[in-house]
C-alpha positions in Angstrom: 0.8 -16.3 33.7 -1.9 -18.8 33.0 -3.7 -18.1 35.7 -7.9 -17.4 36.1 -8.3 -14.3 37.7 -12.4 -14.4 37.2 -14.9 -16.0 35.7 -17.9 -14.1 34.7 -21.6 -16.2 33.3 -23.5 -14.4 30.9 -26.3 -13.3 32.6 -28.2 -11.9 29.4 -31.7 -12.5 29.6 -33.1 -14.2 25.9 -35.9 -11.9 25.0 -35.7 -8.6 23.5 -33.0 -6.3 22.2 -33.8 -3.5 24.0 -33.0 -5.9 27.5 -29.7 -7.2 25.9 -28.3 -3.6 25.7 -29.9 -3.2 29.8 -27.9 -6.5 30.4 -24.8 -5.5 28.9 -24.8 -1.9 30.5 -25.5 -4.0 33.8 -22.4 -6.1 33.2 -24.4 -9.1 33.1 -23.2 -9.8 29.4 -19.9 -9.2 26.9 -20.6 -8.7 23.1 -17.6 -9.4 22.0 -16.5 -11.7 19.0 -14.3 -13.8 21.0 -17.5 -14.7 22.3 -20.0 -14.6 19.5 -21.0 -16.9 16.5 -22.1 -15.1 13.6 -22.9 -16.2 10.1 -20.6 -15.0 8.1 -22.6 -13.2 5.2 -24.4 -11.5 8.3 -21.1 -10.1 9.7 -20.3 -9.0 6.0 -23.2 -7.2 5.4 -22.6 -5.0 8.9 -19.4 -4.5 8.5 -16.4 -4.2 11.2 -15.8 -0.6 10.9 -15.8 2.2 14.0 -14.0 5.3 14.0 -10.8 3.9 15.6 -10.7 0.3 15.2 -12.1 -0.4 19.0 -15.5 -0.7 19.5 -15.7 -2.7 16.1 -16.9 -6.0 17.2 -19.8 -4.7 19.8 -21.3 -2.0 17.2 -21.2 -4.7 14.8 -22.2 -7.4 17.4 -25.4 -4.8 18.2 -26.5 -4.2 15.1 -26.3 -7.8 15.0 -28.7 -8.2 17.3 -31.1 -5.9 17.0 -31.8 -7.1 13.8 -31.7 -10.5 13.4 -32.0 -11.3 17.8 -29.1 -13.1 19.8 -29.7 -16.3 21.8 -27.3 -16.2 25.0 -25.1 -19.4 26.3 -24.7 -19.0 30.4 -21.4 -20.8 30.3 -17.9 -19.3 30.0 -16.5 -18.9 26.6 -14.1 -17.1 26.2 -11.3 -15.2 27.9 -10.0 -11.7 27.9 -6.4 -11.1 29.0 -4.9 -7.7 29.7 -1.5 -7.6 28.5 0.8 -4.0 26.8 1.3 -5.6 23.2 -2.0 -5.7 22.6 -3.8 -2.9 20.2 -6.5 -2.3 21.7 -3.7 -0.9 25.5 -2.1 1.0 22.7 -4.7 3.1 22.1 -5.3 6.8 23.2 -8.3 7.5 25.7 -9.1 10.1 23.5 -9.8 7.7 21.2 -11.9 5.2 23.6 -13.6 8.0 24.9 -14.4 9.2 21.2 -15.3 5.6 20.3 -17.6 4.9 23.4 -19.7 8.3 22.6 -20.3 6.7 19.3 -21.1 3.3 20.5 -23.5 5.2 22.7 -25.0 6.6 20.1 -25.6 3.9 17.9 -27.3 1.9 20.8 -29.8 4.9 21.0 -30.4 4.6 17.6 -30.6 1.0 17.8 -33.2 0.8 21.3 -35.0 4.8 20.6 -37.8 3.1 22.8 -35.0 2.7 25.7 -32.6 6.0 24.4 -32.9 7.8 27.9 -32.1 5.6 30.0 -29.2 3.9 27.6 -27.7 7.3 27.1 -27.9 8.3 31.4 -26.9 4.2 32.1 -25.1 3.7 28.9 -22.9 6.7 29.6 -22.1 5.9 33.2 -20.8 2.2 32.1 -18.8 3.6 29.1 -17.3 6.6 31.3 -16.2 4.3 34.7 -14.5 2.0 31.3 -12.3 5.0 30.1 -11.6 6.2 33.7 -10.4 2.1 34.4 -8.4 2.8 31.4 -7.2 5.7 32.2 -6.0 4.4 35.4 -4.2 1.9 34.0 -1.7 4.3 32.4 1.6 5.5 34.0 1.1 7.6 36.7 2.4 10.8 35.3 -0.2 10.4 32.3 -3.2 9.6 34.4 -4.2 13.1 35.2 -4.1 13.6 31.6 -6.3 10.4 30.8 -8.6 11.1 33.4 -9.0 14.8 32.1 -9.9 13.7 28.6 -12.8 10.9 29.8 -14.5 14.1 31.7 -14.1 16.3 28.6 -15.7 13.5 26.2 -18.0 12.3 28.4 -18.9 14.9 31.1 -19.5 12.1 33.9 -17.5 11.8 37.1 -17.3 9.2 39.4 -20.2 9.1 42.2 -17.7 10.0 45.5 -18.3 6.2 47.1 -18.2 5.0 43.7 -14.5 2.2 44.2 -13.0 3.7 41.5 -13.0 7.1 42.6 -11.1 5.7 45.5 -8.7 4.8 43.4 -7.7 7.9 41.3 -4.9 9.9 43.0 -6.1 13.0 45.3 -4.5 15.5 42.6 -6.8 14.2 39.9 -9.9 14.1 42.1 -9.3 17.1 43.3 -8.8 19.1 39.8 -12.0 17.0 38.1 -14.3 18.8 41.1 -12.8 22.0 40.3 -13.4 21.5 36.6 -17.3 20.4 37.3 -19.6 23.1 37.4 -21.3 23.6 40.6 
């Protein structure tokens, strides 16, 4: 439609790597290429490669950083448009959810100083992303979709968390019987 639904700053701080991946876990930044300048022979010699094609540009984008640092513009960018031909709506949540507990591990690996708070933070931000996802499917698959992001991840929504208001009763009420006590 053409129209700007939101417009979201990047808040990243410029110091060190270890507070880009707090910022971006905070949603006060978006690695993503759209977004990014990179030399090329840098983006070469990372590569562009994740298990299914999704989280490419931000494990790229982090290793990126932590190696060579990242300098951060305030101003707007780039845009990101939701829309079903595009690859990345095709995919399965099994596959985002598979993805995102890889992506969390590389940014342990990346930030060991920070790794237990990335991988209790970290996992929140990349769970409540699948369950959006998963939300976004057709209503009779959402159950489904829902059901895989607690299997991958084991996180559920906090009960005031907006999202949780969102999911149907018959899906909150089968991922508290699935949660152990």
């Amino acid at each position: 439609s053409g129209l700007t639904t939101k417009e979201v700053p990047n808040d990243a701080r410029d110091s060190t790597f270890d507070d880009y991946l707090v910022d971006w876990i905070s949603n006060k930044t978006s690695p993503y290429q759209c977004s990014t300048l990179f030399r090329t022979d840098t983006a070469r010699e990372m590569g562009l490669k994740s298990r299914h094609f999704l989280f490419d540009d931000v494990m790229a984008h982090f290793k990126i950083a932590a190696k060579y640092g990242a300098l951060n513009v305030r101003e707007i960018k780039a845009s990101f448009r939701l829309h079903p031909g595009e690859l990345t709506a095709q995919a399965k949540i099994r596959e985002w959810s598979e993805e995102s507990m890889d992506l969390l591990e590389l940014m342990c690996e990346l930030s060991p100083n920070l790794a237990p708070f990335i991988r209790k933070q970290g996992l929140q931000f990349l769970a409540v992303g699948n369950y959006r996802r998963a939300l976004r499917l057709p209503r009779r698959a959402r159950l489904a979709g829902c059901l895989t992001v607690l299997r991958t991840h084991h996180y559920t929504l906090p009960p005031k968390n907006m999202l949780t208001n969102a999911v149907d009763r018959r899906v909150r009420s089968l991922i508290q019987r699935l949660l152990p006590s």
